[in-house]
C-alpha positions in Angstrom: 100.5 71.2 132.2 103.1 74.0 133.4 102.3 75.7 136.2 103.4 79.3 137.9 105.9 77.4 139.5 107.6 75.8 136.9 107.0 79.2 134.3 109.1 80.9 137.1 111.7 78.6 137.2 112.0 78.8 133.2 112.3 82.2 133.3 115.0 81.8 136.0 117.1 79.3 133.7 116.3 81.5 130.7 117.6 84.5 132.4 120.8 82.4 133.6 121.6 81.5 130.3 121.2 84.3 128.8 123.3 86.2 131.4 126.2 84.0 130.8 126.2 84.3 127.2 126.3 88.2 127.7 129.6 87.7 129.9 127.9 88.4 133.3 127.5 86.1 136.5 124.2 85.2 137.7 123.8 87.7 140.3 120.1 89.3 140.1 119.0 86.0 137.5 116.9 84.5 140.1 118.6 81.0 139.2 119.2 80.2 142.8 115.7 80.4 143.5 115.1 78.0 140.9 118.1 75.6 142.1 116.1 76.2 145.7 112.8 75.4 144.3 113.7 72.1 142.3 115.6 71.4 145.8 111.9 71.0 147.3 110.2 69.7 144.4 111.4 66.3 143.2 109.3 67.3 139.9 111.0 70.5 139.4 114.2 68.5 140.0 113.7 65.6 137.3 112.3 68.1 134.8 115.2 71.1 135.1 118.3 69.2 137.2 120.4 68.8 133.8 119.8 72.4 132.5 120.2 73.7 136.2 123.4 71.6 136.4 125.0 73.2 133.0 124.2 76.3 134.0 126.2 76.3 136.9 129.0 74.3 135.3 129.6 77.1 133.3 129.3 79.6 136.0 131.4 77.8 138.0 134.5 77.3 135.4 133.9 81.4 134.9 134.4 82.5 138.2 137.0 79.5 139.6 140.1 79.4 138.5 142.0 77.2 140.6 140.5 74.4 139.8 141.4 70.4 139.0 139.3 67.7 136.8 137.5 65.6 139.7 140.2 62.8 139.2 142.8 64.8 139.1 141.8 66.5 142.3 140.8 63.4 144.3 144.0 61.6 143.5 146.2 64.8 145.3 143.3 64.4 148.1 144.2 60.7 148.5 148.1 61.6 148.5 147.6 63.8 151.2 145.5 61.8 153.2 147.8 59.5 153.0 151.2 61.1 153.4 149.5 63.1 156.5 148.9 59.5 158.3 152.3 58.0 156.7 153.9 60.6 158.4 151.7 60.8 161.6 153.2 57.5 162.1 156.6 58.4 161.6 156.1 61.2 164.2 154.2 58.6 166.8 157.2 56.2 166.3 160.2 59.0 166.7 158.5 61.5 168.9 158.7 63.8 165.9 156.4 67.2 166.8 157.2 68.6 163.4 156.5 65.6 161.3 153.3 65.3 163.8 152.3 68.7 162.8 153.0 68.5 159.1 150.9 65.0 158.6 148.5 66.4 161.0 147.4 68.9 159.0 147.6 67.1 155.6 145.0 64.5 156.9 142.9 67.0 158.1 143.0 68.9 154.9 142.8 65.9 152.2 140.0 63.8 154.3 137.9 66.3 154.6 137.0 66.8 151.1 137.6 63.3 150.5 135.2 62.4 153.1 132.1 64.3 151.0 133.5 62.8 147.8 133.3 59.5 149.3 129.5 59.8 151.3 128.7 61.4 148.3 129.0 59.0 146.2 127.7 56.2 148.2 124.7 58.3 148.0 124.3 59.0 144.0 125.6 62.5 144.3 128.1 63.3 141.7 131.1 65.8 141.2 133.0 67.3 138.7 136.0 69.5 140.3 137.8 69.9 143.0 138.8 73.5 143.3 140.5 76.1 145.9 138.5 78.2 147.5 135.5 79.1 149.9 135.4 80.8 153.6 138.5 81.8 154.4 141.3 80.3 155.0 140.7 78.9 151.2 140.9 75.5 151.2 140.3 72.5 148.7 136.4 71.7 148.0 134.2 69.5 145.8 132.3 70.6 142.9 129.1 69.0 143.3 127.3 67.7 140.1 123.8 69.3 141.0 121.7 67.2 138.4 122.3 64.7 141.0 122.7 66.5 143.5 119.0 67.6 143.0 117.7 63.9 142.3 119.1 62.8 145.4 116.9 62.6 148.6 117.2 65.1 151.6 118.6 61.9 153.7 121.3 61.8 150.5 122.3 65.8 150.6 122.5 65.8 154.4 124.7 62.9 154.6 127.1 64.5 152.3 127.3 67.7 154.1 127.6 66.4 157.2 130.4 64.2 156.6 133.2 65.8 156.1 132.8 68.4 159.2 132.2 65.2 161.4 135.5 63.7 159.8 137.4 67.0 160.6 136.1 67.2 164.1 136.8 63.4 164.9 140.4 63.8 164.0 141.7 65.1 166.9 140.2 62.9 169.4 140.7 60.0 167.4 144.8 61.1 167.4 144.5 61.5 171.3 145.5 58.0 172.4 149.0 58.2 170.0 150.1 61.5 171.1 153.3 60.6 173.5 153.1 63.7 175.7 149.9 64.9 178.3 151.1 68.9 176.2 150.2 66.9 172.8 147.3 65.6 174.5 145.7 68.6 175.6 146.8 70.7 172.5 144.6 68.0 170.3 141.4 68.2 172.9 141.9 72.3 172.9 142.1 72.4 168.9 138.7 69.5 168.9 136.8 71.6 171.1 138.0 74.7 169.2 136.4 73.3 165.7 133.5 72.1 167.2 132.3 75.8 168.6 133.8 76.9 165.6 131.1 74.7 163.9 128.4 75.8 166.3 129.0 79.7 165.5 130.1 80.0 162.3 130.0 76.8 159.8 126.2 76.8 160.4 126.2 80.6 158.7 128.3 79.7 156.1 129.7 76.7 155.6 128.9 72.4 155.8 126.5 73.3 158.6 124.5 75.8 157.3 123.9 73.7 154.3 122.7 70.6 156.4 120.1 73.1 158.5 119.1 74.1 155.0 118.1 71.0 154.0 116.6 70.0 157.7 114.6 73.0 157.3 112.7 72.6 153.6 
């Protein structure tokens, strides 16, 4: 038997749909009410995930255009995670502040996505892309898949939020104990304690933290 709740999401997806096939975006469509309601309601969810999840596939290759298949992208994520610690060594070996710099910032930049890609899918949630893009300074970010992503449990999409800030904020401290000079050492405690009030004051408005106090909260 359908009821009000799941006519309204109908009419959400409907609406979507029929938005995109006009050429317009999904603004005023209601469909992220529906995405929030099948969120809370593992029936919503099993019955609408798949037609929620096309719906925003298509939105999302609309409106992104710097974007990479998920293999494609994950392999240049793993490359830079890599390079950053291959040359983070180099740097720790040769007192080389320039190499430290450089590899510093390609770990932090390829493990962060790699880190949801990874908890995510030790969790069952899928992706599709990786794309550029998000609060500014744009940076690389996973597509998530959200049939599963809406199958998967709170515990699941909290996990996979939360990783990849963690991961980010960990860095730093987790560098301290190879950096060769005490001016190296308190740039990388400044920058860690930077992030995390960063975190505190504006990623839980808008970015992985917010989406983690989201999913606290329903």
């Amino acid at each position: 038997m359908t009821g009000p709740r799941e006519i309204e999401v109908e009419q959400a997806l409907i609406a979507a749909e029929a938005a995109l096939d006009a050429g317009r975006g999904l603004q005023g469509t209601g469909f992220w009410t529906a995405v929030d309601a099948m969120r809370r309601d593992r029936s919503l969810a099993e019955r609408y995930a798949d037609r929620a999840a096309a719906i925003d596939r298509r939105a999302f290759k609309r409106g992104v255009r710097m974007r990479l298949p998920r293999l494609v992208g994950t392999t240049a994520l793993y490359l830079a995670t890599a390079s950053g610690i291959a040359l983070l060594s180099v740097a720790v070996r040769r007192h080389n502040i320039i190499a430290f710099v450089i590899g510093f910032g390609a770990l932090l930049i390829g493990s962060h996505s790699l880190t949801h890609f990874e908890v995510g899918r030790f969790v069952g949630i899928r992706f599709t892309h990786v794309f550029l893009g998000g609060p500014p300074p744009p940076r690389p970010g996973m597509k998530i898949d959200y049939a599963s992503y809406l199958r998967a449990s709170r515990a699941a999409r909290v996990a996979m939020h939360a990783s990849g800030a963690i991961v980010t904020k960990l860095i730093p401290f987790v560098l301290l104990p190879f950096a060769w000079t005490a001016w190296l050492r308190i740039a990388l405690v400044v920058l860690g304690v930077v992030q995390i009030f960063t975190d505190i004051f504006l990623s839980t408005k808008v970015s992985d933290w917010k989406k983690v106090r989201r999913e606290l909260a329903s």
